[in-house]
C-alpha positions as CSV (number, residue, x, y, z in Angstrom):
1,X,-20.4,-9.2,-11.9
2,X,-21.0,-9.1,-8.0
3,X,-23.1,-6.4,-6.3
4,X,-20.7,-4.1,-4.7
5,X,-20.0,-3.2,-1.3
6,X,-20.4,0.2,0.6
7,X,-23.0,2.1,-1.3
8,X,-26.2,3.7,-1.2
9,X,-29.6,4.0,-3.2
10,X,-30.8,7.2,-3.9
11,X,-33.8,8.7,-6.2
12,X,-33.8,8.3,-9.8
13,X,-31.8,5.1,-9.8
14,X,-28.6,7.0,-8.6
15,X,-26.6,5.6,-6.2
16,X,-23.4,6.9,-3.9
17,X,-20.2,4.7,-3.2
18,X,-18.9,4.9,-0.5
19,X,-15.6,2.2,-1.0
20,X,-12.9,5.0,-1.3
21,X,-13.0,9.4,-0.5
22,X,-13.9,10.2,-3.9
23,X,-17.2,8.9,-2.6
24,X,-19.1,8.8,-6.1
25,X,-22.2,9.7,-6.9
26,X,-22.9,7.5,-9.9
27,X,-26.1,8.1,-12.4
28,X,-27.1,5.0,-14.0
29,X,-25.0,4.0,-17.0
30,X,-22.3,5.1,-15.0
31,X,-19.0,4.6,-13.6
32,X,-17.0,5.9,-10.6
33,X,-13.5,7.4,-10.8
34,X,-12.1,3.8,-10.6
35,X,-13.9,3.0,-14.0
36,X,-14.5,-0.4,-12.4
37,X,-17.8,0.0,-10.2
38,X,-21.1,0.0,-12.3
39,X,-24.5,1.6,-11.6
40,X,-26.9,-0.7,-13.5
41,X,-30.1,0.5,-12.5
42,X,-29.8,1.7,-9.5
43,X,-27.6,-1.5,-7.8
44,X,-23.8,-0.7,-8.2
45,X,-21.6,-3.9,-9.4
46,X,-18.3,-4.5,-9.5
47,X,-16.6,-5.2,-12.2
48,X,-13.6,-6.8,-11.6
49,X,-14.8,-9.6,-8.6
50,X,-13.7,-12.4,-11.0
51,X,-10.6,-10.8,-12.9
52,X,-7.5,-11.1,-11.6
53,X,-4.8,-9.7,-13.9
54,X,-2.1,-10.7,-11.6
55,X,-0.5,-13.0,-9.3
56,X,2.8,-13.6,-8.0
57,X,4.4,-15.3,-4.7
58,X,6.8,-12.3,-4.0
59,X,8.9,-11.3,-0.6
60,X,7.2,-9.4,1.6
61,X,10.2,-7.0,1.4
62,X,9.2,-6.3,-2.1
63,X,5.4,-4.7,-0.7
64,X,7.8,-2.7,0.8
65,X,7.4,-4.7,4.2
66,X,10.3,-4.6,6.5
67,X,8.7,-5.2,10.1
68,X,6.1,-7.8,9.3
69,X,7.5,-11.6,8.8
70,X,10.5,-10.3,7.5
71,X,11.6,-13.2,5.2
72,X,8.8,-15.1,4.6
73,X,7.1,-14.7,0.9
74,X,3.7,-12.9,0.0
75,X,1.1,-14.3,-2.2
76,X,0.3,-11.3,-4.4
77,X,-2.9,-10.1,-6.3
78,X,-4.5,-6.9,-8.5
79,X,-7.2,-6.8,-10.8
80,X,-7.0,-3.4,-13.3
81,X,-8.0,-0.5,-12.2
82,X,-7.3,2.3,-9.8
83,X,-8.8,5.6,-7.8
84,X,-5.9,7.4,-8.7
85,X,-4.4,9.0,-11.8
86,X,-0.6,9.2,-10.8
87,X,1.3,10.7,-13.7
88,X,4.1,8.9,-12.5
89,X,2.8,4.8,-12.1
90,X,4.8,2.2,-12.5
91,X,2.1,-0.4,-12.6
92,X,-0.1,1.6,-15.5
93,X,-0.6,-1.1,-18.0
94,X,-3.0,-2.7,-15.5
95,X,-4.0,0.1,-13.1
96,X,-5.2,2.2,-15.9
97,X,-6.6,-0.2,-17.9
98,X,-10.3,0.4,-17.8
99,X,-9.3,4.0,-18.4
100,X,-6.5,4.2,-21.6
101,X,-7.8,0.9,-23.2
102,X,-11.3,0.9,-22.2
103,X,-10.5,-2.7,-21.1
104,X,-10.7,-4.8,-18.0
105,X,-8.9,-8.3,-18.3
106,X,-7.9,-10.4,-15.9
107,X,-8.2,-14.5,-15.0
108,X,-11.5,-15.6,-12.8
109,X,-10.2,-16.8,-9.4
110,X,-12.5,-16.8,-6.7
111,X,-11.5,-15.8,-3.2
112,X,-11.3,-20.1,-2.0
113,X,-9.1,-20.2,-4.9
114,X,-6.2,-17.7,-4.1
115,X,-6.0,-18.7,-0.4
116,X,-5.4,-22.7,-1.4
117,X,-2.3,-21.0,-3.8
118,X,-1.3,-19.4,-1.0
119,X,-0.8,-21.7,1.5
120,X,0.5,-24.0,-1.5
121,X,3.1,-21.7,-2.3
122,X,4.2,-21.5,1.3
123,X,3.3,-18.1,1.8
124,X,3.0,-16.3,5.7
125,X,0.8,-13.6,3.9
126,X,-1.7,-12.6,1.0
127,X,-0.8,-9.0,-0.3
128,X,-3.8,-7.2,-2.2
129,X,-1.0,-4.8,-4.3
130,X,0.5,-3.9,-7.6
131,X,-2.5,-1.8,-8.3
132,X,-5.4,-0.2,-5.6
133,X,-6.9,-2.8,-3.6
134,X,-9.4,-0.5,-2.5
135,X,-11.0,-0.8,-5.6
136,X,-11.5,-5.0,-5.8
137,X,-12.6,-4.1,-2.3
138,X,-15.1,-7.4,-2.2
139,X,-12.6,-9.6,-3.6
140,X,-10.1,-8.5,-1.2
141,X,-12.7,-9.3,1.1
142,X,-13.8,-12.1,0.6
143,X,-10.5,-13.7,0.7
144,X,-9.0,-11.7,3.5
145,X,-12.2,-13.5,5.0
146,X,-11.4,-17.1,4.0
147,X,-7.7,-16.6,4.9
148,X,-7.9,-15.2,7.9
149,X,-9.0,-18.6,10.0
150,X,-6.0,-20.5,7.8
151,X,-3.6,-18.5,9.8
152,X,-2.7,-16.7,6.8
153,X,-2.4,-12.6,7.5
154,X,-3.7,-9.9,5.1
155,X,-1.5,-6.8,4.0
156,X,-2.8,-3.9,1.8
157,X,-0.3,-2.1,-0.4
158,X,-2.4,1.1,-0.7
159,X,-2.8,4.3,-1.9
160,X,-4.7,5.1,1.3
161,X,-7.8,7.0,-0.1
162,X,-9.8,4.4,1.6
163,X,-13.0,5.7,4.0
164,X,-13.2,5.0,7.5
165,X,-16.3,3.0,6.2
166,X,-13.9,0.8,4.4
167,X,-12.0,0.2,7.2
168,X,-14.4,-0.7,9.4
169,X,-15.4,-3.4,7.4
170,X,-12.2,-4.9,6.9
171,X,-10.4,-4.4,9.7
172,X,-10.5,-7.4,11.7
173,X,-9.1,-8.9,8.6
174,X,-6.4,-6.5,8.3
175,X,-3.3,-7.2,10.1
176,X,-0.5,-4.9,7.8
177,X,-0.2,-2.1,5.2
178,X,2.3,-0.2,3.4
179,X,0.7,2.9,2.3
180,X,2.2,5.4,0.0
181,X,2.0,9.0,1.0
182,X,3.0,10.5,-2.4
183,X,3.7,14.1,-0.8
184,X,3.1,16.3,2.1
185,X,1.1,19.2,-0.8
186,X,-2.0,18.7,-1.6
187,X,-1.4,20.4,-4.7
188,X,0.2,17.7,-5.6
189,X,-2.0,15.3,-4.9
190,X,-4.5,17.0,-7.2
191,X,-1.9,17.6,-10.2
192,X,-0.2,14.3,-10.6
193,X,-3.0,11.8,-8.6
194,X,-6.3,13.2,-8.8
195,X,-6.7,13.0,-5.1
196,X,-6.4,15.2,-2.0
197,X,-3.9,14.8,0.5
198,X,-5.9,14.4,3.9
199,X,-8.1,11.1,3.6
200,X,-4.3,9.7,3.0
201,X,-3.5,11.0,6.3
202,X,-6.3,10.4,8.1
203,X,-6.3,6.8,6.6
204,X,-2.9,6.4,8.4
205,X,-3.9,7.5,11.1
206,X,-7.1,5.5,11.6
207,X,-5.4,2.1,10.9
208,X,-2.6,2.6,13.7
209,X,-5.8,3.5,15.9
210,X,-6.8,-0.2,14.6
211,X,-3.3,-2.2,15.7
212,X,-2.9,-2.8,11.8
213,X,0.6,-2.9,11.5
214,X,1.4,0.3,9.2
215,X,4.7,1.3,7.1
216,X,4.6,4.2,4.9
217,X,6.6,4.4,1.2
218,X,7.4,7.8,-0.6
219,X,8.6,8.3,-4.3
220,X,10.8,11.4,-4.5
221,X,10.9,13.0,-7.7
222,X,13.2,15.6,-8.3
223,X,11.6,19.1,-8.1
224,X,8.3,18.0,-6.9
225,X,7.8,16.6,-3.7
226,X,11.8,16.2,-2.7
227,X,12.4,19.7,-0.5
228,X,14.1,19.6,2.7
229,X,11.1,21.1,3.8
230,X,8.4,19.0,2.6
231,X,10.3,16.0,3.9
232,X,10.8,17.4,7.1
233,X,7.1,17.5,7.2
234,X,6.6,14.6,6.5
235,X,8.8,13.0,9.0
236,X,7.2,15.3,12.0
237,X,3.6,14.3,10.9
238,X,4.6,10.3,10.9
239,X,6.2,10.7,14.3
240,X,3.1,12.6,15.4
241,X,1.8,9.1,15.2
242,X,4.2,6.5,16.2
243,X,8.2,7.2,15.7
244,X,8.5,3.7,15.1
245,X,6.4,3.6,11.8
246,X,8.9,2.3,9.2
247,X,9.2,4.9,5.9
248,X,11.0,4.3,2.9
249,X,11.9,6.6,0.4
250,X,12.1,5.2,-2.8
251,X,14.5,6.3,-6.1
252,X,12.1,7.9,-8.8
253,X,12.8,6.5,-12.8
254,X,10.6,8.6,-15.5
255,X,8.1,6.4,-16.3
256,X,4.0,6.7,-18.1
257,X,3.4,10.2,-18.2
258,X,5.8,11.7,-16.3
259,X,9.3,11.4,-18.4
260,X,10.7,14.8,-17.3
261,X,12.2,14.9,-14.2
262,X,15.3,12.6,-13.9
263,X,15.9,9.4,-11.8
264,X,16.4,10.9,-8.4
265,X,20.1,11.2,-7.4
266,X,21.1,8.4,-4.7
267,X,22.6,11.4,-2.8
268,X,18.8,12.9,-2.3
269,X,17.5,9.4,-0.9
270,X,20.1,9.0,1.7
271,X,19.9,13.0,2.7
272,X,16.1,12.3,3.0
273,X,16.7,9.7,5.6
274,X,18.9,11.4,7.6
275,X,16.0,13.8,7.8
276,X,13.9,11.2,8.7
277,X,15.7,10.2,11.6
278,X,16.3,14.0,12.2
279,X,13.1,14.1,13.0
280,X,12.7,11.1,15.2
281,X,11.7,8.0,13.4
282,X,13.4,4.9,14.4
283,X,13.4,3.4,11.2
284,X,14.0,4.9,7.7
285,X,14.7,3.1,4.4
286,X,16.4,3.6,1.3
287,X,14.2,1.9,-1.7
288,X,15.2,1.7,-5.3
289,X,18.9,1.2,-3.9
290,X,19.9,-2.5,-3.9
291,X,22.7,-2.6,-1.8
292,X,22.3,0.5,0.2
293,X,23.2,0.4,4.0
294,X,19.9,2.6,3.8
295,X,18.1,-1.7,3.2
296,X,19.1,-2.8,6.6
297,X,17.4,-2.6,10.1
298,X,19.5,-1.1,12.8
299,X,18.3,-1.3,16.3
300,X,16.9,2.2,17.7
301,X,18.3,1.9,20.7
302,X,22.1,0.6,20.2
303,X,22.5,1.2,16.8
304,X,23.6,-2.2,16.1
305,X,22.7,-4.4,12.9
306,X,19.5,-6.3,13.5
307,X,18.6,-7.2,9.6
308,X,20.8,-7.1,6.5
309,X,19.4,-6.8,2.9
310,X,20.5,-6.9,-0.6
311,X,17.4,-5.8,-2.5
312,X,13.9,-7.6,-1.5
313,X,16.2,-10.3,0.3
314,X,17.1,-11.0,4.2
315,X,20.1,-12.3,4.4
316,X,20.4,-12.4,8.4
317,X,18.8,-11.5,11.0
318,X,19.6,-10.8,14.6
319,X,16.1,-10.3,16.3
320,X,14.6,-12.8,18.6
321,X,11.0,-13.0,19.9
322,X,10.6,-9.6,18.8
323,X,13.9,-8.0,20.6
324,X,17.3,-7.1,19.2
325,X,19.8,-9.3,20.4
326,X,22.4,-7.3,21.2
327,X,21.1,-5.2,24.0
328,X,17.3,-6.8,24.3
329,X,15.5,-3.8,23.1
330,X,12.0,-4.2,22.0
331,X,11.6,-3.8,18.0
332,X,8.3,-2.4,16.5
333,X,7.1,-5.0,14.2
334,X,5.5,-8.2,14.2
335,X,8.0,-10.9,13.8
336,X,6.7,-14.1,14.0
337,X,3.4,-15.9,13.3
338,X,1.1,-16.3,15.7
């Protein structure tokens, strides 16, 4: 176990985390909503420093990343656990872990050793995904710290309920995220996540306020959070921030404890992005969809194909120092390492 980061002491051996907007107060014995941070006496551990349960070198399409090193591959990692209790995960065997099996597994890597399989593996990137990265906060880190002066960048694919605290101390180690905002109700956030919906907003908003290059992913699922309206809102609070912020809505398949609703109907997907760009964003994407025109990159300004996809692949590209190169507009992203 390490001693955690971001939390307080207070009286009778209590202490308050302060890693993610839940923002625990913890008796000692206890656990926070993650399951995976430890009051032992008044000093709050965490639990999963040394256990990582997965690691993968995947594209950096597959985060979803589209306008970050398109091409290039992503050294991935998770440990179990998670902040949230989405009905509908798709990664629950390990995010839920410490909560359904009362278990937290995982192989001991230390932070030196998942940045020297990175660059081994030829990857541009470390991604801290597949479950909340918030919550292996100090292993995320402590890597992000060790792999930062390799020239490798840092992506978090995150649930966003992050603090501003958390941010703070990671940023300069930051350099991407996708982050999913799950709806636009925040009814819904408490129903199916055991959340809220405005640290997930403001958490977007505070890392485009930090130059961390930000994308945002949305599940539909049919007769939830897939209304004309509700997407519409969505769109309008994303352009609020920066019209070029890259979102992709991504096809729904009943999964854990959410088996009801059907897979969402390709038809809704592609009606949601012509909402999107509706609404003014440059860049909406179809996920879920291999082979959808919805996977490529069209340039905002000509309309003309700048990046063609079949599923998590490039298979060309026609942007050049950062500029599509059929009429030398400027594309939001970060295309090359520096």
């Amino acid at each position: 176990m390490k001693e955690a980061y971001l939390y307080e002491r207070l009286k009778d051996d209590t202490v308050r985390c302060f890693l993610c907007s839940h923002r625990c107060l913890i008796k000692a014995g206890g656990r926070g909503i993650c399951n995976v941070r430890e009051n032992k006496d008044g000093t709050l551990f965490t639990l999963v420093y040394d256990k990582v349960i997965a690691r993968n070198a995947d594209p950096i399409e597959k985060k979803p990343i589209y306008h970050f090193l398109p091409g290039t591959r992503s050294y991935s990692i998770a440990t179990p656990g998670c902040n949230f209790r989405c009905t509908f995960c798709q990664n629950a065997d390990i995010s839920q872990m410490p909560l359904d099996l009362k278990q937290i597994l995982g192989e001991s890597i230390p932070p030196g050793q998942i940045v020297e399989e990175a660059l081994a593996t030829g990857c541009a990137t470390i991604s801290y995904t597949y479950t909340e990265p918030t919550i292996y906060f100090e292993l995320a880190l402590d890597t992000a710290t060790l792999a930062t002066p390799k020239g490798l960048k840092n992506v978090f694919v995150t649930n966003g309920y992050m603090t501003r605290q958390c941010l703070d101390r990671i940023h300069p180690y930051l350099h991407a995220a996708n982050v999913d905002l799950k709806s636009f109700r925040d009814e819904f956030y408490k129903k199916h996540c055991g959340a809220k919906l405005k640290p997930v907003l403001d958490s977007i908003q505070a890392m485009k306020e930090m130059d961390v290059w930000v994308e945002v992913t949305t599940l539909l699922i049919p007769g939830l959070n897939d209304s004309e309206e509700e997407l519409k809102e969505i769109a309008d609070f994303l352009v609020t921030i920066d019209p070029g912020i890259p979102w992709h809505i991504s096809r729904f398949h009943p999964t854990y404890r959410l088996t009801a609703p059907p897979p969402t109907p390709a038809s809704t997907i592609r009606k949601a992005r012509e909402i999107g760009y509706g609404r003014g964003l440059q860049y909406v994407y179809t996920g879920n969809l291999p082979g959808d025109e919805g996977e490529n990159t069209f340039c905002h300004q000509c309309g003309k194909l700048l990046i063609e996809r079949f599923g998590f692949y490039v298979r060309q590209t026609m942007i050049r120092g950062g500029r599509c190169q059929h009429c030398s507009a400027q594309i939001p992203g970060v295309w090359e390492i520096d």
